[in-house]
C-alpha positions, 0 to 999 in steps of 0.5 A, a space after each residue: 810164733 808171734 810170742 817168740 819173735 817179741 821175745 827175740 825183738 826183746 833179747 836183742 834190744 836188751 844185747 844192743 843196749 848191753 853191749 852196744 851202748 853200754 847201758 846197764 838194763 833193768 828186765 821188768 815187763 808187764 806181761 810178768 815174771 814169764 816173759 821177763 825169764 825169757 828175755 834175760 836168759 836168751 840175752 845172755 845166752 846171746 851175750 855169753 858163749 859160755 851159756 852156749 855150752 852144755 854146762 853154761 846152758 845148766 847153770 843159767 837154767 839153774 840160775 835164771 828159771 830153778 833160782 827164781 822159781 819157775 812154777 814148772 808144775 802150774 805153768 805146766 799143767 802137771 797137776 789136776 788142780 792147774 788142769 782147770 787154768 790152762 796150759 801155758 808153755 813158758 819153758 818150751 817157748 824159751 827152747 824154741 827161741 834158743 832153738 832159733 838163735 842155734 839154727 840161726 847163728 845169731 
């Protein structure tokens, strides 16, 4: 949980830098290109209402985690050679952030 709250604390200091003050936004964290992915797709799923739609969700999933190549399998743990390092959720953890901001109204 503790995850999804930096990634919505994140999100929403990249929107207020967007949006509110005007500032273009560089993404670039030290916890890699994982929680960087998070960060941008959830901003714009927050800036943009079009993302909110079925088709604008596809396109960012498209866009931001198939476009940048989201290691799906590793990440995952789909493979018999990933098993050894670990299972990391990193697209199931985005789902649940959206899956806030949905049930929140944000």
């Amino acid at each position: 949980m503790l995850q999804v709250q930096c990634v919505l604390q994140l999100a929403g200091a990249t929107v207020d830098l967007l949006d509110v003050q005007g500032s273009s936004v560089m993404v670039c964290l030290e916890d890699g290109w994982d929680v960087t992915t998070q960060v941008a797709a959830t901003a714009q799923v927050l800036l943009d209402p079009h993302y909110r739609t079925l088709d604008g969700f596809r396109a960012l999933l498209e866009k931001e985690w198939l476009g940048f190549g989201h290691r799906f399998t590793h990440r995952s743990n789909q493979t018999q050679a990933n098993q050894a390092s670990g299972f990391a959720p990193v697209f199931l953890q985005f789902l649940d952030v959206i899956h806030q901001v949905a049930t929140t109204g944000l």
